[in-house]
mmCIF file of the N, C-alpha and C atoms, coordinates in Angstrom:
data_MODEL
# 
_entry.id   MODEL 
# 
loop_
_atom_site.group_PDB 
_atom_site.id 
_atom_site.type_symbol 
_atom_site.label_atom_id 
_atom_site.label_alt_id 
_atom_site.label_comp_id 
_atom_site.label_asym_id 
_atom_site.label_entity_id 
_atom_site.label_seq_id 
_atom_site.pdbx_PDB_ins_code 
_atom_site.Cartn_x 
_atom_site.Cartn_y 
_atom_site.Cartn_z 
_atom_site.occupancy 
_atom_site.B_iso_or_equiv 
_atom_site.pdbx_formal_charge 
_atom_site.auth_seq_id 
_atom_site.auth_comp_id 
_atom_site.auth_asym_id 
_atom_site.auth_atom_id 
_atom_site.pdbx_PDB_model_num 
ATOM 1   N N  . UNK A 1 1  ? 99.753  163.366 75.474 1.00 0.00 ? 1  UNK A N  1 
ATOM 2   C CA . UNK A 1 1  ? 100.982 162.617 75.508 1.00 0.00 ? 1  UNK A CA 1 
ATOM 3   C C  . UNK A 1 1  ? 101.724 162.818 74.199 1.00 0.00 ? 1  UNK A C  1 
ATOM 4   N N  . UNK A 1 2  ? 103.198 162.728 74.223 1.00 0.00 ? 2  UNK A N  1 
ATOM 5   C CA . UNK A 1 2  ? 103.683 163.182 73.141 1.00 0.00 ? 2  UNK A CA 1 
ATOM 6   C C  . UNK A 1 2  ? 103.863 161.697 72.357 1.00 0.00 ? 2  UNK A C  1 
ATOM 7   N N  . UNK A 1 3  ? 104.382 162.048 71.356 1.00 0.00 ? 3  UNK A N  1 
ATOM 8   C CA . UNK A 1 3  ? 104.666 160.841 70.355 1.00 0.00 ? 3  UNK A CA 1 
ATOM 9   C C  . UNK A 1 3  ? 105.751 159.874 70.788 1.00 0.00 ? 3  UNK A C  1 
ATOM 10  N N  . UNK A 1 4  ? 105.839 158.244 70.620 1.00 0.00 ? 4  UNK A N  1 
ATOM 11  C CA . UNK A 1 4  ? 106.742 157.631 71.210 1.00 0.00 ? 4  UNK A CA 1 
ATOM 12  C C  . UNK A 1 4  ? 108.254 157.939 70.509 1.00 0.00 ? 4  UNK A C  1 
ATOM 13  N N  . UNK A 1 5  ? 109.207 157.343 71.202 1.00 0.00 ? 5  UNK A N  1 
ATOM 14  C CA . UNK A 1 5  ? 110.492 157.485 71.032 1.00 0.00 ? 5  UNK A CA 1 
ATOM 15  C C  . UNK A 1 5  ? 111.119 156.120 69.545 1.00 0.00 ? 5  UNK A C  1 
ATOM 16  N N  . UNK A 1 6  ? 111.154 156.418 68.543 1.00 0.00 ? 6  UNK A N  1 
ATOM 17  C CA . UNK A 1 6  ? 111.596 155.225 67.391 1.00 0.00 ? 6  UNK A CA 1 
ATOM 18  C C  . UNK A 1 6  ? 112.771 154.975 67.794 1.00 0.00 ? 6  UNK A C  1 
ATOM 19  N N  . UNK A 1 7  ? 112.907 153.448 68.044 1.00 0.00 ? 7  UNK A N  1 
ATOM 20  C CA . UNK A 1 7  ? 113.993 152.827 68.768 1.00 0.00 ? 7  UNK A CA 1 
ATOM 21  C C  . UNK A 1 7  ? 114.597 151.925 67.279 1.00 0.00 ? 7  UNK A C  1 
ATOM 22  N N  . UNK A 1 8  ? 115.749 151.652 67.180 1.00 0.00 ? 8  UNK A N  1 
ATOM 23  C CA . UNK A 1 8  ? 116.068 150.321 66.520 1.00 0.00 ? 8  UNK A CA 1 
ATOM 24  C C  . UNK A 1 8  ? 117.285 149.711 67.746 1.00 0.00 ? 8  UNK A C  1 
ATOM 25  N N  . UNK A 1 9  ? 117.238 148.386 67.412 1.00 0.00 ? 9  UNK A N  1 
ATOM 26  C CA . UNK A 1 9  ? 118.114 147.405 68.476 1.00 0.00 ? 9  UNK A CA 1 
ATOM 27  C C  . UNK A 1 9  ? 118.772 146.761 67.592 1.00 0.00 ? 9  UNK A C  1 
ATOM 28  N N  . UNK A 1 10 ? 119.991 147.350 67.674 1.00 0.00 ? 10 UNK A N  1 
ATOM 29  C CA . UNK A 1 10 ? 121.378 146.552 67.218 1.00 0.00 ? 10 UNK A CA 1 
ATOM 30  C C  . UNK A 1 10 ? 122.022 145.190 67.811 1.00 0.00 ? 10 UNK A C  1 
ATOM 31  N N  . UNK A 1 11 ? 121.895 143.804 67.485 1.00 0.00 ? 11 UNK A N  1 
ATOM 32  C CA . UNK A 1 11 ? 122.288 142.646 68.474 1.00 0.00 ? 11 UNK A CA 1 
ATOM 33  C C  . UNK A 1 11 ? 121.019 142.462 68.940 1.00 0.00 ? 11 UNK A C  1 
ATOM 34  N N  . UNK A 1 12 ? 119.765 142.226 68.066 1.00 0.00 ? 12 UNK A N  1 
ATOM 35  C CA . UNK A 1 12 ? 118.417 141.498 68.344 1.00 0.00 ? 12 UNK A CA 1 
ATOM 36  C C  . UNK A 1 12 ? 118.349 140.454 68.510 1.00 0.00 ? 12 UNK A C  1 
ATOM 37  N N  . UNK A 1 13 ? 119.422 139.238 68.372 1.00 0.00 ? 13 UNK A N  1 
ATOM 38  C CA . UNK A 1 13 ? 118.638 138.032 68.291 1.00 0.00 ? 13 UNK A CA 1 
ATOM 39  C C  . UNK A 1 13 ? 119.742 137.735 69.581 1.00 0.00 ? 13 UNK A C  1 
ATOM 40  N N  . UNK A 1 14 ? 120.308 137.797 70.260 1.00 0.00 ? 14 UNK A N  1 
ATOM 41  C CA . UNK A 1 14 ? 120.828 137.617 71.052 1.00 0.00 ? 14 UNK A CA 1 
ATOM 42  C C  . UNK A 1 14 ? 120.293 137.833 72.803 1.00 0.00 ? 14 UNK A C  1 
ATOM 43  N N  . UNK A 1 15 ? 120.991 137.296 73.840 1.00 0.00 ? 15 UNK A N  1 
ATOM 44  C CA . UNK A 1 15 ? 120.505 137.287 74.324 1.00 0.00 ? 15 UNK A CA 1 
ATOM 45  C C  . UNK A 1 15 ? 119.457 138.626 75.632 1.00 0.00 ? 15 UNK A C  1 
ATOM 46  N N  . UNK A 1 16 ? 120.557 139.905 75.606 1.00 0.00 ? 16 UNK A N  1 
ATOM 47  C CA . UNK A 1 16 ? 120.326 141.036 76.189 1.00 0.00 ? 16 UNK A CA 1 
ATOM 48  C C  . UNK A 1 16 ? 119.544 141.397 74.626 1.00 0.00 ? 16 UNK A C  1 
ATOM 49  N N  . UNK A 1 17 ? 120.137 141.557 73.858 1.00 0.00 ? 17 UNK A N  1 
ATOM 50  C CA . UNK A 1 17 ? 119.435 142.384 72.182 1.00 0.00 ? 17 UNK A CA 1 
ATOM 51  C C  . UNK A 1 17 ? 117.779 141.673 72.728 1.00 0.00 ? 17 UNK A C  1 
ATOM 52  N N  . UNK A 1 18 ? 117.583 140.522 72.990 1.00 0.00 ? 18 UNK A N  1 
ATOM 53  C CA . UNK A 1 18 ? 116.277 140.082 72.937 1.00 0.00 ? 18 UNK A CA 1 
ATOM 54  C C  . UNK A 1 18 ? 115.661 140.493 74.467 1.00 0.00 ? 18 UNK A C  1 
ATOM 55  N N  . UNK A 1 19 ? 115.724 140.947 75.289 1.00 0.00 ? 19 UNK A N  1 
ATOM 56  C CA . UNK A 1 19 ? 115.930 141.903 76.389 1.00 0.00 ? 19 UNK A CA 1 
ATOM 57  C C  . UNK A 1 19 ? 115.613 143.018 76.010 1.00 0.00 ? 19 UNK A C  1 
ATOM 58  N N  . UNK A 1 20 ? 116.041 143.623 75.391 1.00 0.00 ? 20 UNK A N  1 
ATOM 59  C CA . UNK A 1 20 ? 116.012 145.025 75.254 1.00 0.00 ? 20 UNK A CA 1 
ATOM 60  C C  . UNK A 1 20 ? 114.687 145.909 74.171 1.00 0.00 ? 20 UNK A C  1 
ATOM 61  N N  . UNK A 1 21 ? 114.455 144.445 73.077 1.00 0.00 ? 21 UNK A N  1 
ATOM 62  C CA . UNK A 1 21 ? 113.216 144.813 72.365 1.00 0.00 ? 21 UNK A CA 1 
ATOM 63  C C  . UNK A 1 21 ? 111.973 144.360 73.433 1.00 0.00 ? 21 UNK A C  1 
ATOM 64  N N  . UNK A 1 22 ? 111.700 143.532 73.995 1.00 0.00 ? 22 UNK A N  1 
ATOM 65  C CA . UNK A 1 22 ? 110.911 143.577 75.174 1.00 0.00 ? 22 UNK A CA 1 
ATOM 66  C C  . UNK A 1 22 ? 110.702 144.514 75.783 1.00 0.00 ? 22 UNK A C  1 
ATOM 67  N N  . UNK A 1 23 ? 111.458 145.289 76.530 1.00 0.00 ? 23 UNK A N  1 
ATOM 68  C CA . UNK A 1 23 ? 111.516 146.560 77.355 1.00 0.00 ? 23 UNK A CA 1 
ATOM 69  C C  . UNK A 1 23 ? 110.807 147.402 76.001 1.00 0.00 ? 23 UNK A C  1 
ATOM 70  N N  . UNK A 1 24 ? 111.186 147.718 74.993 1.00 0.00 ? 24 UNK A N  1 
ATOM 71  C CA . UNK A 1 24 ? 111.148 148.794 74.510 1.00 0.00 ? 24 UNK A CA 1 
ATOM 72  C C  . UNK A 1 24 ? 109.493 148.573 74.256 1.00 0.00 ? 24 UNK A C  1 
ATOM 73  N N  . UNK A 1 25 ? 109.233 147.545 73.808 1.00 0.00 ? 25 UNK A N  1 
ATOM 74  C CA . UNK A 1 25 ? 107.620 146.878 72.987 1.00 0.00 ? 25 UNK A CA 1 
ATOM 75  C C  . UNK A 1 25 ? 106.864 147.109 74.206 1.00 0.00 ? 25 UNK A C  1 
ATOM 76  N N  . UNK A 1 26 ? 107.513 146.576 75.060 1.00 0.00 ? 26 UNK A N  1 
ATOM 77  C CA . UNK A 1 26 ? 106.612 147.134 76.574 1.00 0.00 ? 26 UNK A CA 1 
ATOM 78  C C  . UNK A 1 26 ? 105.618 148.446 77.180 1.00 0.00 ? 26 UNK A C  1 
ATOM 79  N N  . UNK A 1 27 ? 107.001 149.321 77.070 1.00 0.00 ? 27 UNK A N  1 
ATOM 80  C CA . UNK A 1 27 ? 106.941 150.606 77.078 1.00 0.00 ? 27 UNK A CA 1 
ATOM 81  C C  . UNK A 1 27 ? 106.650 151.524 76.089 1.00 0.00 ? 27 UNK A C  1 
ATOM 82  N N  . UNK A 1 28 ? 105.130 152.047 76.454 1.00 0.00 ? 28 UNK A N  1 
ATOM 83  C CA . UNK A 1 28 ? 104.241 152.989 75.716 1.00 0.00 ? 28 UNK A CA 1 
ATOM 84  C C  . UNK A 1 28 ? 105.355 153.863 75.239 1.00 0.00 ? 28 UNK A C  1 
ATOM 85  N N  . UNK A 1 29 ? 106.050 154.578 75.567 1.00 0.00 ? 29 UNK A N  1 
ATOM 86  C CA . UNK A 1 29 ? 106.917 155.684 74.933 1.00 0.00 ? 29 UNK A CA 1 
ATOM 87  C C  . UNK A 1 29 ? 107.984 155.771 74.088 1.00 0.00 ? 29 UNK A C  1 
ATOM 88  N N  . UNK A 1 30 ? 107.876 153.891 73.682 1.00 0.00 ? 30 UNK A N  1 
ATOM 89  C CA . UNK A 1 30 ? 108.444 153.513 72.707 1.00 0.00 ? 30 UNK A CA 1 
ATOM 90  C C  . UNK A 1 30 ? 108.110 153.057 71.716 1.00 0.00 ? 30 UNK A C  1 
ATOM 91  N N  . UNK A 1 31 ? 108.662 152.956 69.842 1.00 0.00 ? 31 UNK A N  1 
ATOM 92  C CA . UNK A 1 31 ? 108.110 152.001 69.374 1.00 0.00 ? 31 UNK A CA 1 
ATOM 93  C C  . UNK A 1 31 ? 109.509 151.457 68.846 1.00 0.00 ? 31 UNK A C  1 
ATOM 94  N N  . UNK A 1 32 ? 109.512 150.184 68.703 1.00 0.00 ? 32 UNK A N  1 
ATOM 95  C CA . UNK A 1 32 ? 110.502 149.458 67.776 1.00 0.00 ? 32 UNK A CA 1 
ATOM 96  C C  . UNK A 1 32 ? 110.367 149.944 66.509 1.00 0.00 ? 32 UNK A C  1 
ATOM 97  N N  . UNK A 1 33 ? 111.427 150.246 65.809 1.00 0.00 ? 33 UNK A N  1 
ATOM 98  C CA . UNK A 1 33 ? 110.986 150.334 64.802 1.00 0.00 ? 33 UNK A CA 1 
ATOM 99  C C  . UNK A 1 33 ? 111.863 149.584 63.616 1.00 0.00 ? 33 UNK A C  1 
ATOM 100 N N  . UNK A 1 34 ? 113.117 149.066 64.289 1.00 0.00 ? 34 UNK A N  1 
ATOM 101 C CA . UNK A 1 34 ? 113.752 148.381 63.267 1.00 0.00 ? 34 UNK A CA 1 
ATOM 102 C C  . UNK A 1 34 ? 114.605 147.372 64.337 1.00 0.00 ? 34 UNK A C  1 
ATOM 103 N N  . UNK A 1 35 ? 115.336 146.306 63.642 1.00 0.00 ? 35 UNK A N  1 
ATOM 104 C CA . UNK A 1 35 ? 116.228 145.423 64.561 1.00 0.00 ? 35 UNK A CA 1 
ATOM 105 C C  . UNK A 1 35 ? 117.125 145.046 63.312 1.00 0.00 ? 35 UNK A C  1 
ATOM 106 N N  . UNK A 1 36 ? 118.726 144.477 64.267 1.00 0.00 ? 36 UNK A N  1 
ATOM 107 C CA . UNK A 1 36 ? 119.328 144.190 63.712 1.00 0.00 ? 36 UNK A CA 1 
ATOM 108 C C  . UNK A 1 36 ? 120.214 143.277 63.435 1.00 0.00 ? 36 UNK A C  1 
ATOM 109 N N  . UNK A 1 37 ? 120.727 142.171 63.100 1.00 0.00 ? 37 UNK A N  1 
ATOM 110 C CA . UNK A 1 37 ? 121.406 141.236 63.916 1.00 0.00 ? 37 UNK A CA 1 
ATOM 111 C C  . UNK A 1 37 ? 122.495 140.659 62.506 1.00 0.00 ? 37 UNK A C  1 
ATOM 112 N N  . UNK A 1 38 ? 123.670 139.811 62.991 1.00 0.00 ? 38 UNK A N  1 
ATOM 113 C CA . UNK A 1 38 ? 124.721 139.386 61.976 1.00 0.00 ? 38 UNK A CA 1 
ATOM 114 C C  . UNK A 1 38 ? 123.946 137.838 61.240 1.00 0.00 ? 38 UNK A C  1 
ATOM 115 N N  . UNK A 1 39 ? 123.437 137.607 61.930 1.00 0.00 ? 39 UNK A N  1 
ATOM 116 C CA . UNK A 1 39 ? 122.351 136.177 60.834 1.00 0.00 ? 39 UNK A CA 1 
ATOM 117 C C  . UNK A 1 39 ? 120.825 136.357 60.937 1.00 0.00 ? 39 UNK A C  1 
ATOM 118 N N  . UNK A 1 40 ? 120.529 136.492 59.231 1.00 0.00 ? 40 UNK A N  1 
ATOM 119 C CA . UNK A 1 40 ? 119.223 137.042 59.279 1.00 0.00 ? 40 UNK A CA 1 
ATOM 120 C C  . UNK A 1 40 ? 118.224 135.583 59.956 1.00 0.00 ? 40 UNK A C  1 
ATOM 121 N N  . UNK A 1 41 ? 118.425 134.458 60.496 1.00 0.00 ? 41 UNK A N  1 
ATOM 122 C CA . UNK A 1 41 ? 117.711 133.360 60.514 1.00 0.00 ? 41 UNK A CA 1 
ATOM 123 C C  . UNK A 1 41 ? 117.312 133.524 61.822 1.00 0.00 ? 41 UNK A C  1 
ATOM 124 N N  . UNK A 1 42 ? 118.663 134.035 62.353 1.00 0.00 ? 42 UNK A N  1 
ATOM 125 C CA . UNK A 1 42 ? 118.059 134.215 64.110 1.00 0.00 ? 42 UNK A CA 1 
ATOM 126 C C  . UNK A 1 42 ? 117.210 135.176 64.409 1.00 0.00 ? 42 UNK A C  1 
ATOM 127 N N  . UNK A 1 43 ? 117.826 136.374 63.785 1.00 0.00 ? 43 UNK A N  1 
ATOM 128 C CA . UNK A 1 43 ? 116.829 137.593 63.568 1.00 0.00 ? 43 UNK A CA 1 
ATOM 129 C C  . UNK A 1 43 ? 115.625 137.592 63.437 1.00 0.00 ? 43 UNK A C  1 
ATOM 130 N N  . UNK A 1 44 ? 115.166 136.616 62.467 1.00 0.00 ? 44 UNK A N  1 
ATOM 131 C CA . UNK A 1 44 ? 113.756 136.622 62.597 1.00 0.00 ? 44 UNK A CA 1 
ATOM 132 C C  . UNK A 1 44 ? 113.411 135.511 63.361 1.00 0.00 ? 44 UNK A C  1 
ATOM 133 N N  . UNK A 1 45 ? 113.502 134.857 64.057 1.00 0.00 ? 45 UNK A N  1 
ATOM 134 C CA . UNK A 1 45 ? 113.181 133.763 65.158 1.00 0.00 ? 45 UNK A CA 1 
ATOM 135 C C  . UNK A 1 45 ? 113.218 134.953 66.185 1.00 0.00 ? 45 UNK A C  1 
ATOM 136 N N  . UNK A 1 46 ? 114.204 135.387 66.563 1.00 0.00 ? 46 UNK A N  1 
ATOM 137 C CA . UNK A 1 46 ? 113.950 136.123 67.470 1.00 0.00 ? 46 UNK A CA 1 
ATOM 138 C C  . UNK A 1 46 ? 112.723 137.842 67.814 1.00 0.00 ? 46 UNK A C  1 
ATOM 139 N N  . UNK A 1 47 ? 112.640 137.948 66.288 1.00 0.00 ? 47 UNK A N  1 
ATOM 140 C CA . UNK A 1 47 ? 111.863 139.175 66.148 1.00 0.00 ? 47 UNK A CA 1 
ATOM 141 C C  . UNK A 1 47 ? 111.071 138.734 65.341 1.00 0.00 ? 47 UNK A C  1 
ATOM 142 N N  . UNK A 1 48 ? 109.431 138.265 65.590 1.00 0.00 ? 48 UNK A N  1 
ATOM 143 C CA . UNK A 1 48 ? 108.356 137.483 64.966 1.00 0.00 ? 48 UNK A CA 1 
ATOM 144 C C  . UNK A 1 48 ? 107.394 139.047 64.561 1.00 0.00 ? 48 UNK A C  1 
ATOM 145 N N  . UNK A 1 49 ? 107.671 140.269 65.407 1.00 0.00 ? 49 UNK A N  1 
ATOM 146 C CA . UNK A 1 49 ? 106.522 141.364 64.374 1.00 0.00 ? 49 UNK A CA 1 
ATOM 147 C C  . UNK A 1 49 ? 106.982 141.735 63.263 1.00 0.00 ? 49 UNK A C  1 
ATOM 148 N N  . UNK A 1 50 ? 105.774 141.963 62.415 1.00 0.00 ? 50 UNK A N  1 
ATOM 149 C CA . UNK A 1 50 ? 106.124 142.052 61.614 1.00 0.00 ? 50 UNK A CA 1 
ATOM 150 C C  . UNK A 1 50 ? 106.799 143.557 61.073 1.00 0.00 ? 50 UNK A C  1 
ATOM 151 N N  . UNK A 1 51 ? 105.698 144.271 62.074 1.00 0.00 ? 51 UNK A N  1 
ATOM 152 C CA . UNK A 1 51 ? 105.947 145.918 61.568 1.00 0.00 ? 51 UNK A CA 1 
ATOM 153 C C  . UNK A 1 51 ? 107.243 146.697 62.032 1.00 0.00 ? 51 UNK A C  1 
ATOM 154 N N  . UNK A 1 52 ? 108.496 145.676 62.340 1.00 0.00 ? 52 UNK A N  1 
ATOM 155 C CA . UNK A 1 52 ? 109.527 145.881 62.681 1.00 0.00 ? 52 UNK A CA 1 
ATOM 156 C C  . UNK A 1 52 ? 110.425 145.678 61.583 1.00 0.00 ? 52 UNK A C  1 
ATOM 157 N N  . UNK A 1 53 ? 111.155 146.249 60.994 1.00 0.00 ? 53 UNK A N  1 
ATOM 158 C CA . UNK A 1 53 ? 111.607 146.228 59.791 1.00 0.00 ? 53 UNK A CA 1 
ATOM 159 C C  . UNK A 1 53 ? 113.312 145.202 60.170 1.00 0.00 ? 53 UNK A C  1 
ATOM 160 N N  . UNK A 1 54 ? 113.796 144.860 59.512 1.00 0.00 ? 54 UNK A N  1 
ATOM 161 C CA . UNK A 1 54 ? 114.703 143.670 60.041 1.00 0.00 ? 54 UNK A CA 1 
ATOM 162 C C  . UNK A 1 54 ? 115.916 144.293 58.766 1.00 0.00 ? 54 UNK A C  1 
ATOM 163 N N  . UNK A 1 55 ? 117.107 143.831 59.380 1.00 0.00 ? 55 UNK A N  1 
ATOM 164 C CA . UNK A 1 55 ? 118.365 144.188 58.570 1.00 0.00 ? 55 UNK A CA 1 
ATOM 165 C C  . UNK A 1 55 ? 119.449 143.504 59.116 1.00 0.00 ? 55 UNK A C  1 
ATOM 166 N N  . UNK A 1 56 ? 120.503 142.932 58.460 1.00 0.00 ? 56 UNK A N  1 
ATOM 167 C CA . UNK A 1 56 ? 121.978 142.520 58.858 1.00 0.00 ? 56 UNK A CA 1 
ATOM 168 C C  . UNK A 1 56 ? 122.673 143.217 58.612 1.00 0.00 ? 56 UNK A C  1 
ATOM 169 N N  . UNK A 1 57 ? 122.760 144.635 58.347 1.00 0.00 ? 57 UNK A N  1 
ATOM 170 C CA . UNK A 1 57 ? 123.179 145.580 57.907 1.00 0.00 ? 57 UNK A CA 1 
ATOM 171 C C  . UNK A 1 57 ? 122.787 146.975 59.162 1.00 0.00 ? 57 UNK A C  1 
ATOM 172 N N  . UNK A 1 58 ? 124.020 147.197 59.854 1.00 0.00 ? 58 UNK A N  1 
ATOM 173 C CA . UNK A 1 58 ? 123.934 147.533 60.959 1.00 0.00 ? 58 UNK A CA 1 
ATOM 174 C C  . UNK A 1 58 ? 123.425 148.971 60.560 1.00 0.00 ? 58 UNK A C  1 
ATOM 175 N N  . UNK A 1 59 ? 123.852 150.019 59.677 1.00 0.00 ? 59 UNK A N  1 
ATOM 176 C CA . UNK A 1 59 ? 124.041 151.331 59.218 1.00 0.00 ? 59 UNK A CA 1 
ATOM 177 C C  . UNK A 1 59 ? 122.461 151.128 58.073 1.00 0.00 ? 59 UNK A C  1 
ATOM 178 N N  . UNK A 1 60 ? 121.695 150.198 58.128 1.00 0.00 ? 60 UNK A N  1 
ATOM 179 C CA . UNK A 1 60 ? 120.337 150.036 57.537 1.00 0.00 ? 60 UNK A CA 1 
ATOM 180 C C  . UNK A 1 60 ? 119.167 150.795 58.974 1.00 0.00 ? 60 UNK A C  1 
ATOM 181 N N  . UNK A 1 61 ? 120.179 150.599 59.896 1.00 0.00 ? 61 UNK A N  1 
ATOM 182 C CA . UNK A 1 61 ? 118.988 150.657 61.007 1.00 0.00 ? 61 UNK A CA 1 
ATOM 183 C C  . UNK A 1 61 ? 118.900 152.808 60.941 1.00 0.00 ? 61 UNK A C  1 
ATOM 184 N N  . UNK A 1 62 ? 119.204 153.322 60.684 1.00 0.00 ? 62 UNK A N  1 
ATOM 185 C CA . UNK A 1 62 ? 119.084 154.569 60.282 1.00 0.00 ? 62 UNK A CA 1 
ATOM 186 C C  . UNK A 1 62 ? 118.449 154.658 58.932 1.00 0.00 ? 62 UNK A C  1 
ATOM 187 N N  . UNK A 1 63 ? 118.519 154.336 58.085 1.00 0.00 ? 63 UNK A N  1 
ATOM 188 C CA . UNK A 1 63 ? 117.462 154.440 57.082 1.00 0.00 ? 63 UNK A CA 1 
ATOM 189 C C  . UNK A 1 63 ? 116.265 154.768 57.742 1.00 0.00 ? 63 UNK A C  1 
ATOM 190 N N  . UNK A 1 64 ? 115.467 155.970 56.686 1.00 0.00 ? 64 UNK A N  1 
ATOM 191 C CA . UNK A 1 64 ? 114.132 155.822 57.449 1.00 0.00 ? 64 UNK A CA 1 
ATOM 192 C C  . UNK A 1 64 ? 113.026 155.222 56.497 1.00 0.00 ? 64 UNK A C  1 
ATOM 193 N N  . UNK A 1 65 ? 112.181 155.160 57.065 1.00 0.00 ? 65 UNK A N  1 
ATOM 194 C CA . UNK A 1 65 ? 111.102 154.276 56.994 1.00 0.00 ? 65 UNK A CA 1 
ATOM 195 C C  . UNK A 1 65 ? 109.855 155.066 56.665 1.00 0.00 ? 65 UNK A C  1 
# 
């Protein structure tokens, strides 16, 4: 099997954004690898792993890691 697909989710703490890291965490051929959202408070309420790197800074989610 090949290596999974590094996802980041722009609009994480919201309600599809929180939708969409589900699907991805779900699915073997993915990994989260970053999220992103306009208030860091929801952001992390909404995104509790840790090995997901977190940003309010939309153009952070390309940084690599």
């Amino acid at each position: 099997m090949s290596q999974p697909v590094r996802v980041a989710v722009i609009g994480a703490s919201g309600g599809m954004g929180q939708k969409r890291l589900e699907h991805y965490r779900d699915d073997p051929r993915s990994r989260v690898v970053a999220a992103c959202a306009r208030e860091e408070t929801r952001l992390r309420e909404a995104v509790a792993d840790e090995s997901i790197r977190l940003t309010t800074d939309p153009w952070q989610v390309y940084a690599a890691d």
